[in-house]
C-alpha positions as CSV (number, residue, x, y, z in Angstrom):
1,X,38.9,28.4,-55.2
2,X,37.3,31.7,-55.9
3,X,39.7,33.6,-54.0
4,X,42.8,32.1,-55.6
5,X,41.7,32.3,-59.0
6,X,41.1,35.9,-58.4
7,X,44.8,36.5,-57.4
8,X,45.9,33.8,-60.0
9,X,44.7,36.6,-63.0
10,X,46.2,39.3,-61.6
11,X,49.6,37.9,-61.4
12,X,48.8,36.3,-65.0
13,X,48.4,40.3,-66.5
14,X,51.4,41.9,-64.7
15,X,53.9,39.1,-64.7
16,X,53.9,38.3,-68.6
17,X,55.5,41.5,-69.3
18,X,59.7,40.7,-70.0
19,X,60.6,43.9,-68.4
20,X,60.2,47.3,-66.8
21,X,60.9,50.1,-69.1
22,X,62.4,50.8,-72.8
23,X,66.2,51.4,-71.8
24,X,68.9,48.9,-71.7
25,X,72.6,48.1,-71.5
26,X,73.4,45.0,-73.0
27,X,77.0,43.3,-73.8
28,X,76.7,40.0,-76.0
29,X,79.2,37.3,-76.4
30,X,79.8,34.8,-79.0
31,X,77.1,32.5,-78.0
32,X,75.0,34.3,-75.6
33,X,73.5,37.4,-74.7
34,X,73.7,38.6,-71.2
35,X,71.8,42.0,-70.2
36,X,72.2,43.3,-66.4
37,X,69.3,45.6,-66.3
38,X,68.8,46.5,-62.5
39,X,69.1,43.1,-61.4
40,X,67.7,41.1,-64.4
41,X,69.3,38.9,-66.7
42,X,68.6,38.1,-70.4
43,X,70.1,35.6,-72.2
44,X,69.6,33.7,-75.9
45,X,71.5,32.1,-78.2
46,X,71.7,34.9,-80.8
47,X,71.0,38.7,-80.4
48,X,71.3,40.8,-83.1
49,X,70.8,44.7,-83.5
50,X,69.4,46.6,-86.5
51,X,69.6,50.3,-86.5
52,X,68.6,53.3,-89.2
53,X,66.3,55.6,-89.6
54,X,66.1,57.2,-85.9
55,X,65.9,53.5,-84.5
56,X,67.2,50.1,-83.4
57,X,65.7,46.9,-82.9
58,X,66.8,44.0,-81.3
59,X,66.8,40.5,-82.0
60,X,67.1,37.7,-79.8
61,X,66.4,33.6,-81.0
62,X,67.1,30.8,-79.6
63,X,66.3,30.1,-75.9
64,X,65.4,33.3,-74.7
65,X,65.1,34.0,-70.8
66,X,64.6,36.7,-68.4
67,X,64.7,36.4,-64.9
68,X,64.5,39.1,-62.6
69,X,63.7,39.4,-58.4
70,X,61.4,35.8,-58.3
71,X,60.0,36.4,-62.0
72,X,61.1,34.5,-65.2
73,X,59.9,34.7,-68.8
74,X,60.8,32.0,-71.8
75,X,60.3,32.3,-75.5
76,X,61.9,31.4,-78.3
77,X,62.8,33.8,-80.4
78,X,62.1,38.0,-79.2
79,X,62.4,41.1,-80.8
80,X,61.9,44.9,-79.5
81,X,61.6,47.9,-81.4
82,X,62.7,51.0,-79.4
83,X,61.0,53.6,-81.2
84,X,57.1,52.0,-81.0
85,X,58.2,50.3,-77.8
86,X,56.8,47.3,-78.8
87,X,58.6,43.9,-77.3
88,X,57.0,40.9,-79.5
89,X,57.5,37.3,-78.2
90,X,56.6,33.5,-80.0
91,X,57.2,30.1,-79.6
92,X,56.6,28.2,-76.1
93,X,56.1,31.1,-74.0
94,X,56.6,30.5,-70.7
95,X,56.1,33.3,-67.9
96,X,56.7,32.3,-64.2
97,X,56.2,34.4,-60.6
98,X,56.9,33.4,-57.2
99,X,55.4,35.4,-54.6
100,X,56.3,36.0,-50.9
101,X,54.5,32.5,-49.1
102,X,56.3,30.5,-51.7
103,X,53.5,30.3,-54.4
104,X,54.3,30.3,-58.1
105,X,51.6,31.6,-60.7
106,X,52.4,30.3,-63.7
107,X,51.5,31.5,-67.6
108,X,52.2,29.7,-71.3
109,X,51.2,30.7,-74.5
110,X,52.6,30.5,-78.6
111,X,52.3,34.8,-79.2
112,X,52.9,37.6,-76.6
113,X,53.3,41.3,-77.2
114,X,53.8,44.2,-74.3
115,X,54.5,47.8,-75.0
116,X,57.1,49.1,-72.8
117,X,55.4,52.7,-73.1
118,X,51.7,52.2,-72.7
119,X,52.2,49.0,-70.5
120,X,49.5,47.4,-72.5
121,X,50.2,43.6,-73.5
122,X,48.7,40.3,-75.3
123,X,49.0,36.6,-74.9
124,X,47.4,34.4,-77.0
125,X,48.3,30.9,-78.6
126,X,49.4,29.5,-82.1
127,X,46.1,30.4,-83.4
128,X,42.5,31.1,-82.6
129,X,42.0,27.3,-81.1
130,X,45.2,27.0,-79.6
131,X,44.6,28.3,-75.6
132,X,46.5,30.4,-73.1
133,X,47.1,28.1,-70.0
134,X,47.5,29.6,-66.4
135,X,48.3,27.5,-63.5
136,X,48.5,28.5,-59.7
137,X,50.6,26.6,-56.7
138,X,50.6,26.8,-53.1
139,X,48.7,25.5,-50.4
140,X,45.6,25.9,-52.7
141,X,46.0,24.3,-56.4
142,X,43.9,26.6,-59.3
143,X,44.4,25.9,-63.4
144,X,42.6,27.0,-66.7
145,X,42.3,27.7,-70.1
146,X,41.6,31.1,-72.2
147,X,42.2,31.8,-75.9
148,X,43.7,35.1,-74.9
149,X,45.2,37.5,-72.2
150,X,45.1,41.3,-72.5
151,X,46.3,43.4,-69.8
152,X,47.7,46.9,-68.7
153,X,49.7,47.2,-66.3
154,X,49.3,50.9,-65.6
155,X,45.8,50.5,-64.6
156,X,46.6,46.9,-62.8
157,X,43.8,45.2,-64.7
158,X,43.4,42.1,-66.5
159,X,41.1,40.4,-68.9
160,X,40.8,36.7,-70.3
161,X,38.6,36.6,-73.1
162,X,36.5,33.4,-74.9
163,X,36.1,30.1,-73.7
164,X,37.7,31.1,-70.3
165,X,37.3,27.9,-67.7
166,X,39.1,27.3,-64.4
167,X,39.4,24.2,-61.8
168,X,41.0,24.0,-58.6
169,X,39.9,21.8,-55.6
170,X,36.8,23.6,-54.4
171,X,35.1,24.3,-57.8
172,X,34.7,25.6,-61.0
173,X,33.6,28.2,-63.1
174,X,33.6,29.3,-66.8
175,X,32.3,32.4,-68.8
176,X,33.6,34.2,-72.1
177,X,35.2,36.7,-70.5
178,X,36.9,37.3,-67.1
179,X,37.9,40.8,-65.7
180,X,40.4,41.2,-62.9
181,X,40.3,44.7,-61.4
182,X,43.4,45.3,-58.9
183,X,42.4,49.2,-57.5
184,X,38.9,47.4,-57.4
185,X,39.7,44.1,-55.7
186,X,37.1,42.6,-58.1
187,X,36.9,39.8,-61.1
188,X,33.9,39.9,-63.2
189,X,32.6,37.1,-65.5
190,X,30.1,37.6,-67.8
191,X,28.9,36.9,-71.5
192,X,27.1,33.5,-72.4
193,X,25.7,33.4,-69.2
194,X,29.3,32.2,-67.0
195,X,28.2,29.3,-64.3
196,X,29.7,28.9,-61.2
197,X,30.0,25.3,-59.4
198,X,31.8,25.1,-55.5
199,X,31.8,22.5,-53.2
200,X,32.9,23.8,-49.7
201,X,32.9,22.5,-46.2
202,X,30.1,25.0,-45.4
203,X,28.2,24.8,-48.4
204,X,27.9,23.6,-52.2
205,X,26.5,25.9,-55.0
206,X,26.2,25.8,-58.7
207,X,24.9,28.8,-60.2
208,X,23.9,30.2,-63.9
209,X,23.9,34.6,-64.4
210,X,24.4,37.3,-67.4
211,X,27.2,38.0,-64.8
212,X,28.8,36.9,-61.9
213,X,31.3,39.4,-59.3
214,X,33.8,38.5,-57.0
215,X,34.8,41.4,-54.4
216,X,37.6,41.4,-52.1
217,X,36.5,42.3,-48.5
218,X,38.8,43.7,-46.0
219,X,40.6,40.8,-44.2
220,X,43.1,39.9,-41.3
221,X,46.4,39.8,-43.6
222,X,47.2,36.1,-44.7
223,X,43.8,35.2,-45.2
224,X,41.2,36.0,-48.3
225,X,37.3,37.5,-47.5
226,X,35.4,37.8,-50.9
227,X,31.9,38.6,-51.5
228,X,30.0,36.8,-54.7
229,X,27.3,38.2,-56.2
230,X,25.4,37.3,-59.3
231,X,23.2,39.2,-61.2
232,X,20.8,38.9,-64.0
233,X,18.4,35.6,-64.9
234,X,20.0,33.7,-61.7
235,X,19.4,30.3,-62.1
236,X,20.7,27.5,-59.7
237,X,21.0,26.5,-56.2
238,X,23.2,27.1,-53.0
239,X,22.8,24.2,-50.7
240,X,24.0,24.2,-47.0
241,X,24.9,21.2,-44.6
242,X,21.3,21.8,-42.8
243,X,19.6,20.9,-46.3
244,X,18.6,25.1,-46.6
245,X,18.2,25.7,-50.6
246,X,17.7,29.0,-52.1
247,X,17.0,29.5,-55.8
């Protein structure tokens, strides 16, 4: 589980954004919008472009997609300004990425934004209640909840912030506030004291900290080595199948 999830929000922060830079070459038709941008295509029902003062800023509503090289994006209405390089989304978002073993990672929120020059974007839903959802699918099954995504694409890292919880098959674990780290290989949760609950094959744990790390060890490729380590006012248990329990 642990090692999923970890993979599951780094694919959630750099496969939101609905493109790769702040150039484009677009021809519309009467009901459509089709842009062939280095292999991607855009498409909506309406697209409309407003230029003046030094800028232009495009409009798309109705059905809007973006599919490019195994990633899609879906929202219902988007519009980018050129000069700010701001690309605002709404409405059922929808952000989708296969990778390479046939796994999809898989985003939906009501409100993104991403700035094609600073690489920084935002998820978050309808309003302060209304959660991001993230899902992963492969041979190992991972979902959860967030109120919001922030991440930056430059620096490869990600963050979830309140109310953050996640499931998949061999546990769970939730925490205010999860950091993904890609140049680190590490995801940190921390604030009001994140808990930690596994049930493996080897051994069962549920486990209470001001903070709890994940670190990616080096491994045979294919196959995921992390190291977890929890720190400050540890409270719980790890049990193994010869009854050993360490508190």
């Amino acid at each position: 589980m642990t090692a999923s999830w970890a993979l599951l929000l780094l694919l959630c922060g750099l496969c939101s954004a609905a493109g790769d830079n702040g150039s484009s070459a677009a021809t519309p038709s009467s009901t459509t919008l089709h842009e062939e941008l280095i292999g991607s295509v855009v498409r909506s029902a309406r697209w409309n472009i407003r230029r003046g003062g030094g800028n232009t800023v495009e409009e798309m509503t109705g059905d809007v997609t973006y599919e490019r090289q195994g990633r899609y994006l879906r929202a219902d209405s988007a519009v980018y300004d050129h000069k700010s390089g701001w690309l605002d989304a709404k409405g059922s978002i929808l952000a989708r990425q296969s990778l390479d073993r046939g796994e999809t990672i898989s985003l939906d929120g009501q409100q993104g934004r991403f700035n094609m020059k600073t690489k920084l974007g935002q998820l978050t839903g309808l309003d302060p209640l209304d959660p991001v959802r993230f899902a992963f699918a492969g041979a190992t099954q991972a979902s959860g909840t967030a109120r919001r995504l922030r991440w930056d694409a430059s620096a490869m890292t990600a963050v979830l912030e309140e109310d953050v919880r996640c499931s998949g098959p061999q546990g769970t674990a939730s925490a205010d506030q999860a950091l993904y780290n890609h140049p680190e290989g590490s995801l940190t949760l921390q604030g009001r004291r994140p808990v930690l609950q596994a049930a493996l094959p080897t051994w069962s744990a549920a486990v209470q900290a001001d903070s709890i790390v994940f670190l990616k060890l080096p491994s045979l490729p294919g196959t995921h080595r992390l190291r977890t380590l929890a720190e400050g006012a540890v409270r719980g248990w790890i049990l193994f199948p010869k009854g050993l329990k360490d508190r």
